[in-house]
PLY file of the C-alpha trace (Angstrom):
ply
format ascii 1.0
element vertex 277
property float x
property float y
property float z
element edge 276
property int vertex1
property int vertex2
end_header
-23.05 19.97 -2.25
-22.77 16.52 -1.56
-23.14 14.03 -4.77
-26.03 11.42 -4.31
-24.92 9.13 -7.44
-22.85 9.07 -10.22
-23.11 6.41 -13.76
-25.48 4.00 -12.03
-24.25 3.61 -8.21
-25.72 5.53 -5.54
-23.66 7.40 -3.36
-24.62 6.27 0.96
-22.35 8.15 2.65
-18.29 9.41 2.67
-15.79 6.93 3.77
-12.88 8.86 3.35
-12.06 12.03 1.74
-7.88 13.69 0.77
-6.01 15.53 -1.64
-6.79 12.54 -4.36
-10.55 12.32 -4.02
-13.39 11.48 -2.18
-14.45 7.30 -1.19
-18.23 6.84 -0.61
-19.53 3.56 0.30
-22.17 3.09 -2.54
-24.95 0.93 -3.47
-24.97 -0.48 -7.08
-29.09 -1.27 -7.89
-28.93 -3.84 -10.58
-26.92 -5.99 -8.14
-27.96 -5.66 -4.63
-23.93 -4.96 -3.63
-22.48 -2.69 -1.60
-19.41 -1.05 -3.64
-16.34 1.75 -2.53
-17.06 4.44 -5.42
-13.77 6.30 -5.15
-14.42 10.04 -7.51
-11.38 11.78 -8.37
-10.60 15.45 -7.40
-10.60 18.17 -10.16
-7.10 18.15 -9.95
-6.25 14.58 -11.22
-9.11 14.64 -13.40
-7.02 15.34 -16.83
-3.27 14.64 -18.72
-1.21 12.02 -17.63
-2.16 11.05 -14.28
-5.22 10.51 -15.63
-4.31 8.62 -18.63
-2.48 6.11 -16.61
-5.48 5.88 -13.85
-7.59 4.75 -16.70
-5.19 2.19 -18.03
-4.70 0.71 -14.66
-8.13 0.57 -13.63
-8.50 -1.65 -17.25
-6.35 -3.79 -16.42
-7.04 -4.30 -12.83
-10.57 -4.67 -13.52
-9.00 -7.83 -15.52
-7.52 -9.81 -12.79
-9.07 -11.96 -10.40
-6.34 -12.33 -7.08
-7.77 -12.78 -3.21
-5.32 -10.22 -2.59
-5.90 -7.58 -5.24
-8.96 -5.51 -3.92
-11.64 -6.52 -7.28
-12.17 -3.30 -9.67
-16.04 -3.61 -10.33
-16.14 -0.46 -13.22
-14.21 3.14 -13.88
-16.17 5.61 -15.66
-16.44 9.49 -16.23
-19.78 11.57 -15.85
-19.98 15.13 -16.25
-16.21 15.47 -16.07
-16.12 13.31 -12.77
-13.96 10.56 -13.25
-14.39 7.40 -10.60
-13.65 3.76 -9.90
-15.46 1.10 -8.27
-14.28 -1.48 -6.49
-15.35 -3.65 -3.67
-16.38 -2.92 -0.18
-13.66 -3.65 2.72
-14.41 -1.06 5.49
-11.52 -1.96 7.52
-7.91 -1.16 7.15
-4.46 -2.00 8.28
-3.59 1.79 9.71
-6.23 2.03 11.70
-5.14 -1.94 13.03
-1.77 -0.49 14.02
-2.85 3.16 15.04
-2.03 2.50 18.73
1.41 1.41 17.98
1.38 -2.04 19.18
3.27 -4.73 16.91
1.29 -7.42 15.24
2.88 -10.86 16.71
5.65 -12.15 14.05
3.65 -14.77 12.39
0.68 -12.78 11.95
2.55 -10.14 10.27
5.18 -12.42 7.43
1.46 -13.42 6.78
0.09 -10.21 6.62
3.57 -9.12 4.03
3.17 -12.71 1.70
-0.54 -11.74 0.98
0.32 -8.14 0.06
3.77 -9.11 -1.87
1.34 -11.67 -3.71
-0.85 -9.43 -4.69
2.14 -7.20 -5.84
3.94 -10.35 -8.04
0.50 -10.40 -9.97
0.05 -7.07 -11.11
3.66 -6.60 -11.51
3.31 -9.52 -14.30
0.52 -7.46 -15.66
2.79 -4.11 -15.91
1.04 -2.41 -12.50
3.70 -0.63 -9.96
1.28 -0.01 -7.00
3.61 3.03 -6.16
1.82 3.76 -2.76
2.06 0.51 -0.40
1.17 1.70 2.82
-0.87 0.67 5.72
-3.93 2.47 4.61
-4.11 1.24 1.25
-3.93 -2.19 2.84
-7.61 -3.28 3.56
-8.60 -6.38 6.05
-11.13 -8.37 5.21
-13.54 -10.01 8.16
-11.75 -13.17 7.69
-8.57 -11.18 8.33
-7.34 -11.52 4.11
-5.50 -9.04 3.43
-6.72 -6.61 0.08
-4.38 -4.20 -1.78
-6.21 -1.19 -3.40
-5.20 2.34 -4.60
-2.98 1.14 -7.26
-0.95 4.42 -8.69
-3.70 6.45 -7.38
-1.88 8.67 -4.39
1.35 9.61 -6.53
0.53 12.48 -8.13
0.20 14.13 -4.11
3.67 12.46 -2.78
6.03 15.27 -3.10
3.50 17.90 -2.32
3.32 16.74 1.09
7.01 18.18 1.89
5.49 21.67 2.28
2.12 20.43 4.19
2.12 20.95 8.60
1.38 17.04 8.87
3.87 15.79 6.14
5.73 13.56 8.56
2.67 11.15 8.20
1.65 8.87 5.80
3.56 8.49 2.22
7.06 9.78 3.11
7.49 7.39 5.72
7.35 4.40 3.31
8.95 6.06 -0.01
11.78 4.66 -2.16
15.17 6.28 -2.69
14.47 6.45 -6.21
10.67 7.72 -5.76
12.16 10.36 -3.53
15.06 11.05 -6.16
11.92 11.70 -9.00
13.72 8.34 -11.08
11.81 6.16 -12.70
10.34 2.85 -10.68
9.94 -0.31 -11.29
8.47 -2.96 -9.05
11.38 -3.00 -6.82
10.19 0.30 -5.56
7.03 -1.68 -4.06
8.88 -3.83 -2.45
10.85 -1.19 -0.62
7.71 -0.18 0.42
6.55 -3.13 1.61
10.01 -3.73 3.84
8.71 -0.55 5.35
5.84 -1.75 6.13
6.97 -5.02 7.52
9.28 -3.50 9.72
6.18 -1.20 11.32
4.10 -3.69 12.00
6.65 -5.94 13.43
8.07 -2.98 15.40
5.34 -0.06 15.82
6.83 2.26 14.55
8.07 2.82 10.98
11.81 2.51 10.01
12.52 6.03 8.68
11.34 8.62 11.01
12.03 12.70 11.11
10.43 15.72 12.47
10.02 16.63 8.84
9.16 14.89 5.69
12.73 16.13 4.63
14.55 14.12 7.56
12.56 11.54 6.63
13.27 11.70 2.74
17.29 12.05 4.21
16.71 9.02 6.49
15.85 7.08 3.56
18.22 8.03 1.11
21.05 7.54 4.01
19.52 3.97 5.06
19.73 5.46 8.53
17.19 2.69 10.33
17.46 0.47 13.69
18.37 -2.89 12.30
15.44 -5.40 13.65
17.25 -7.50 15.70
18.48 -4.33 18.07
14.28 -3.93 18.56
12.77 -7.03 18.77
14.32 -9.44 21.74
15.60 -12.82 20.19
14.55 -11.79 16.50
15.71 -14.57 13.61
18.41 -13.50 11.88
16.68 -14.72 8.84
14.33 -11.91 9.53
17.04 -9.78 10.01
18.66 -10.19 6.96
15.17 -10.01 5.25
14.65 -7.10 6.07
18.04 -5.46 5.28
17.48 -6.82 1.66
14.02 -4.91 1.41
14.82 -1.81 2.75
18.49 -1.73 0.73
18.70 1.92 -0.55
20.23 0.42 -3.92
17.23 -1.40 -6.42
19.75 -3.66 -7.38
20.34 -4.53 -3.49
17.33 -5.85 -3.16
15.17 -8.98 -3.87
14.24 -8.23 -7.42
10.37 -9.76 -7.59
7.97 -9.92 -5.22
7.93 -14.04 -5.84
11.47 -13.47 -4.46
10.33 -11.55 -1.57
7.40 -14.22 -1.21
10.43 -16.94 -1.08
12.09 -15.14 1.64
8.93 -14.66 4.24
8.11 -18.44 3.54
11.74 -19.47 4.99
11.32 -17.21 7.23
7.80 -18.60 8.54
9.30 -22.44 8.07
12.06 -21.17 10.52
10.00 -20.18 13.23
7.70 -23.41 12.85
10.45 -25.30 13.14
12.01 -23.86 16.47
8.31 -23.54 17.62
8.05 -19.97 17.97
4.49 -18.49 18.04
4.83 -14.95 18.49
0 1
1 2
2 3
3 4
4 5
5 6
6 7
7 8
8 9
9 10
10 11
11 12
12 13
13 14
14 15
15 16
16 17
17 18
18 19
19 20
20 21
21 22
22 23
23 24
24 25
25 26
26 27
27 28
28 29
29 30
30 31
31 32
32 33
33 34
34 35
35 36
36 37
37 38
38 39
39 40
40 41
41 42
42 43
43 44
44 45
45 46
46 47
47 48
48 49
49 50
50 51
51 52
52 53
53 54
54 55
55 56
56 57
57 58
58 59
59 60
60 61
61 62
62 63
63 64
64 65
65 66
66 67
67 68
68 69
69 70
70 71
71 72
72 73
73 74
74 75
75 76
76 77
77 78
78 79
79 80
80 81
81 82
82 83
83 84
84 85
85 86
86 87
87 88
88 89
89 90
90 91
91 92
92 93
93 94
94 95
95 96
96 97
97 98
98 99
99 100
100 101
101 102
102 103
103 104
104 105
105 106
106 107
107 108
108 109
109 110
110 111
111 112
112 113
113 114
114 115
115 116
116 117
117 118
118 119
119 120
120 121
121 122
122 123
123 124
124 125
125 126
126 127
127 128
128 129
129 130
130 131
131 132
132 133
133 134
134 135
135 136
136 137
137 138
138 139
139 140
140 141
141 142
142 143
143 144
144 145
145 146
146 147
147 148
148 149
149 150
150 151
151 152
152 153
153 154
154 155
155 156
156 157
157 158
158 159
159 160
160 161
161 162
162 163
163 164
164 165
165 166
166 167
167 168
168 169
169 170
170 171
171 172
172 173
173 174
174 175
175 176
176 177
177 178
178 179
179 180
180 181
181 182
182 183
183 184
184 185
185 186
186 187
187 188
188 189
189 190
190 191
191 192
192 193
193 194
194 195
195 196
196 197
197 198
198 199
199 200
200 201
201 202
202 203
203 204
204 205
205 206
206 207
207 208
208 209
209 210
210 211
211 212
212 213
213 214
214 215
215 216
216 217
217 218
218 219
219 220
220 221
221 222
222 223
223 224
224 225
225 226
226 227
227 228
228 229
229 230
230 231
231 232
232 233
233 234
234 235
235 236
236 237
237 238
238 239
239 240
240 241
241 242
242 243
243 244
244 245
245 246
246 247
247 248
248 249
249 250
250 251
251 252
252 253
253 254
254 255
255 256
256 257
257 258
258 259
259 260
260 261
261 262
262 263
263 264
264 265
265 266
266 267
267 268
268 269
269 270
270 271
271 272
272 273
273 274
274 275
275 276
């Protein structure tokens, strides 16, 4: 049976339902706003995943960043634990669904709001641990909004035995995530580089038939280098890139500000030589 509120928020209709929950869009009365109410499955709803979810919701709920999708409340009610954040309907997966590359400026743009939002609540002690194109949320003024901080890991490595694993988390998964190591934030940006390279590409960097191939792809750095895909690509990009997705932690660029530094020269460059893909 369908849930028609929970604490104080009423519950319109289901946005988006998987392995970690359910996402209603929701109606909060004693402000007038329209809210995501995201209600965790049964599953996550105890020990240390849920531990951490709570923690991170607190201090999420703490920061105010245009990138960092705004944590409204968290709560529990009759052993339902939830969060509530704020409404963006549209997000970058469904954007890219049809494969087609965002143009090059649009997308450095697209990676400096998200690694933004990642140097902020890495400074607060947050690893986002699932940056992927569906927990990347466009706003109507095209902003974009990180969300699901921490939320999806618990369901990563179950997806190995699942008929559609070669979709979603895999494809953007560190060497060390894969490898069960700890993370830090240079696991995010990993990610990210992933990311990056999809939506300046189409297609993701690591591919397989399996989740497994994919998980070896990554671990082996097997990828098309950028410039052999798109036609007079900046070797600054290039090189970028290369330092995201480098298999060793200590490879790569070690903040997100760094990362930040990097798509900045990058952008500079193609002002400068007046390119405006």
């Amino acid at each position: 049976m369908q849930i028609r509120r929970i604490g104080r928020y009423q519950l319109l209709e289901i946005v988006g339902k998987g392995g970690q929950g359910t996402v209603y869009r929701g109606h909060d009365p004693s402000t007038g706003q329209i809210v995501a109410v995201k209600i965790l499955a049964e599953a996550h709803s105890d020990g240390d995943f849920l531990e951490r979810f709570q923690r991170e919701a607190s201090i999420l709920a703490s920061l105010e960043h245009p990138h960092v999708i705004k944590v409204f409340d968290h709560g529990e009610e009759e052993g339902r634990h939830y969060i509530v954040t704020e409404y963006v309907p549209e997000n970058l997966a469904r954007i890219i669904e049809q494969g087609d590359p965002l143009p090059t400026r649009r997308a450095l743009t697209v990676a400096a709001q998200i690694a933004s939002a990642l140097a902020v609540t890495h400074e607060n002690g947050v690893t986002h641990r699932d940056v992927k194109p569906a927990n990347v949320l466009i706003s109507d003024s095209g902003d974009v909004k990180l969300t699901d901080f921490g939320i999806a890991t618990a369901d990563v490595m179950n997806t190995v035995s699942t008929p559609d694993s070669t979709v979603g988390t895999p494809l953007y998964m560190s060497p060390e995530q894969i490898q069960s190591r700890d993370i830090d934030g240079r696991s995010d940006i990993y990610s990210l580089g992933c990311l990056l390279y999809q939506i300046l590409t189409g297609k993701p960097p690591f591919q397989g038939e399996s989740a497994y191939d994919i998980f070896n792809a990554h671990m082996n750095g097997e990828y098309e280098p950028l410039s052999s895909v798109i036609e007079s690509c900046p070797e600054e990009l290039d090189n970028l890139l290369s330092k995201a997705l480098a298999t060793s932690v200590n490879d790569r660029f070690q903040s997100a500000d760094e990362l930040m530094d990097a798509i900045d020269e990058v952008a500079d460059q193609l002002t400068d030589t007046g390119d405006q893909t």
